[in-house]
N, C-alpha and C positions, 0 to 999 in steps of 0.2 A: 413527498415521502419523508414520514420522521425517522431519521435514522437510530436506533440504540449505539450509546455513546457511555464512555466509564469519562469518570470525572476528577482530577486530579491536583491538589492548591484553590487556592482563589483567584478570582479575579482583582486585580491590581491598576488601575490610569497608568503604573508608572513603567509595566511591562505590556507588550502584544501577548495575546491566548494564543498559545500554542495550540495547532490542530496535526495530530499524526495519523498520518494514513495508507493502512497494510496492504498488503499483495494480493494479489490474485490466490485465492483458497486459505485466505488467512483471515485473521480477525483483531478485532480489537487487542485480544491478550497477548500477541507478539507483541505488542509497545510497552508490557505493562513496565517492566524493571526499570527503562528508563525512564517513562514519565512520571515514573513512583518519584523516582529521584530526584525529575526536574520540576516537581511541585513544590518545592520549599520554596524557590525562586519565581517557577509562572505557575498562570491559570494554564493547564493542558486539559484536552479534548479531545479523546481519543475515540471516533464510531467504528461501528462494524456499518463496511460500504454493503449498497443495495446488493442483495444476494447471498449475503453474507452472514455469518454468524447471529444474531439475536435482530437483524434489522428485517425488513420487511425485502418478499418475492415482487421480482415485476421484471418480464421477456426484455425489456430495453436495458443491456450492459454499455451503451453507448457512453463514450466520456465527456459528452456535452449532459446526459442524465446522471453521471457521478458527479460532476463538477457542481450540479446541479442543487443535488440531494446536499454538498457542501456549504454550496452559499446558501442553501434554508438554514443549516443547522447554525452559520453566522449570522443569521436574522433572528432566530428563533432567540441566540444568546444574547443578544440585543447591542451585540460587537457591530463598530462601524468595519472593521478588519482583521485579519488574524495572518500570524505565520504560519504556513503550510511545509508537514515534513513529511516526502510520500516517499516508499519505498516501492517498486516495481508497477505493477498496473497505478496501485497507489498516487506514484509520483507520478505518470502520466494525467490521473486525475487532477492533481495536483496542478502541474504543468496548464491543462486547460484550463483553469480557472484562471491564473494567473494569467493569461494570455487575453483571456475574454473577457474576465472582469474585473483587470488591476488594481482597481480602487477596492477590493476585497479581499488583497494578497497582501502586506506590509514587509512581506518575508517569503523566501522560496529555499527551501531542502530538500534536492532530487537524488535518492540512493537507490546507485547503480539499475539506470536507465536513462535511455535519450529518447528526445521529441521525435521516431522513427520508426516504421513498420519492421516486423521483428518473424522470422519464420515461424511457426507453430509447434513449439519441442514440448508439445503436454496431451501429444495422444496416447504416448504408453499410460499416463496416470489418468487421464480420463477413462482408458479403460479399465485401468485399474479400481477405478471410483464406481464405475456403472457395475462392474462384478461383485463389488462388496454388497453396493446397493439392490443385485439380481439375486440376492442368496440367502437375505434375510437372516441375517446373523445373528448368534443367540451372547455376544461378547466382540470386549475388545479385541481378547486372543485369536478370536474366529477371524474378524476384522483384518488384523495385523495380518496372521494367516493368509488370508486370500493376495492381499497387498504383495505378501513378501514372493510371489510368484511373478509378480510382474515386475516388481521394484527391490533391487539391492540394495538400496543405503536404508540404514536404519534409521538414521535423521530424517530423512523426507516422509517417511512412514509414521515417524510421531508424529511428525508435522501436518501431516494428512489427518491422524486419529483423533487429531483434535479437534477436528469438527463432527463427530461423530459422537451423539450421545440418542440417550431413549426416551422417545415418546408414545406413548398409550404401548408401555410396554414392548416396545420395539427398537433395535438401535437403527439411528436413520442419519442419515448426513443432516445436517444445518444447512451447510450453501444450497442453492439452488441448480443442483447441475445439469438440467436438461437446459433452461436457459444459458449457463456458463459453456454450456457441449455447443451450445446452438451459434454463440454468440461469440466464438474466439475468434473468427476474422477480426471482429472490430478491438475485440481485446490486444491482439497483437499489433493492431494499427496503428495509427494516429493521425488523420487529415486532418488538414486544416486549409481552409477554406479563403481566406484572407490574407492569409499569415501575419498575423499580429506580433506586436511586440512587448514584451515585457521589459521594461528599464530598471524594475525594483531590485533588494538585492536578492544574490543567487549563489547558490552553492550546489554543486555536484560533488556527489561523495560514490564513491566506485571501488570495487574491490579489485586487488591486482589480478589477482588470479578469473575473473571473472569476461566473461566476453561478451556483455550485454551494451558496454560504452567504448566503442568501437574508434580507432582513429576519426576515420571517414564522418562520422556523427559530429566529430567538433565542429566543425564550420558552421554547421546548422543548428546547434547549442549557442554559439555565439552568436548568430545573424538572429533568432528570435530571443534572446537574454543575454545582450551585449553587457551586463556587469555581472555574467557570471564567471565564477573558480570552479575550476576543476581540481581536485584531492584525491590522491589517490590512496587506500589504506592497503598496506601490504601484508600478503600471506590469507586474505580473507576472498573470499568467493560472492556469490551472489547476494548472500543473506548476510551482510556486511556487520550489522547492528548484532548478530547474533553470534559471525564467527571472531570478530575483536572489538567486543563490547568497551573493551578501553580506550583502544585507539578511536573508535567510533565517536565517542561520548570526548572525547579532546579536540577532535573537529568540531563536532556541532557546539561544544561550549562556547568556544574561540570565534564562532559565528555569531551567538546568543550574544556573546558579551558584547556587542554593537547596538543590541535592542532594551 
């Protein structure tokens, strides 16, 4: 699968291509600000994962089929390796590739998420997804409307609308959500089969406020990425990159400046 990717600097010998990679019902354009940023400095590569935004549909959300669809897109770029920065399903994605095919990772950035099965807290918005999508809406307004019946925050609601645009004159979701509805067990999982290991380096970035990187998860964040850090940014939630884009971006530099 070729995945659609925005493209950010050049490529350089003297730095690793950064590859960023979004969350679950997100897409390429949540990374745009920073990778705008950290193009002065790397090659960044930013796709919309299978399902996703502008890349292509296919029923397997499996993380050995993300991880997958990544190491093409390091082949396709004609990279022996690449730094990987994944944020929630994302970084899971992330996480498997570096686990299975090390020699493909030179670099590991997981925000806020661990190598762990995770209970399924995204049926109110799935249904909130499949209503907008049963009602054929004639606007965003209509859209946001229907959402705000099942969803209170106003942030996750743009967050949602953003995958939402019109084709042959209809607004229609972008992701794929019958397979995304179909395929959240494995979204929320993570087996692993082996248990490999990853020696490369590693950073977990986690919000305080957030309860996705759980005490209990570190042991098993170390047993399979024994040179990882953990960091924790304060006052920030789950979408870490977006609720302290400062504090964020002084972690991850502080890591960068090693490569």
């Amino acid at each position: 699968m070729r995945l659609h990717y925005r493209e950010y600097g050049r490529y350089s010998e003297q730095h690793p291509t950064l590859i960023f990679l979004h969350g679950l019902l997100g897409s390429s354009s949540n990374w745009h600000s920073l990778a705008r940023g950290l193009g002065d400095r790397f090659h960044v590569l930013v796709p919309d994962l299978r399902n996703h935004g502008r890349s292509p549909h296919d029923d397997d959300v499996s993380y050995p089929a993300l991880a997958r669809d990544v190491a093409q897109l390091i082949d396709e770029q004609g990279l022996e390796s690449a730094l990987l920065i994944g944020h929630s399903m994302g970084g899971k994605a992330a996480m498997w590739l570096a686990l299975e095919q090390p020699q493909q990772v030179v670099g590991l950035v997981v925000v806020d998420i661990a190598p762990v099965a995770y209970p399924n807290r995204f049926g109110v918005i799935y249904d909130a997804l499949h209503a907008v999508d049963q009602a054929a809406v004639g606007s965003r307004a209509e859209a946001d409307a229907i959402l705000a019946g099942y969803l209170d925050e106003v942030g996750l609601r743009q967050f949602l609308l953003q995958n939402l645009h019109q084709k042959d004159g209809q607004w229609v979701w972008r992701m794929n959500l019958p397979a995304l509805t179909r395929g959240m067990p494995e979204i929320v999982g993570f087996p692993l089969a082996n248990s490999p290991v990853y020696t490369g380096p590693t950073l977990f970035i986690y919000g305080e406020l957030s309860d996705y990187l759980q005490p209990a998860a570190q042991p098993i964040i170390q047993c399979l990425f024994p040179h990882a850090r953990l960091e924790e940014i304060p006052q920030a939630g789950h979408w870490v990159y977006a609720e302290q884009p400062q504090a964020f971006s002084a972690r991850l530099d502080a890591f960068l400046d090693n490569f």
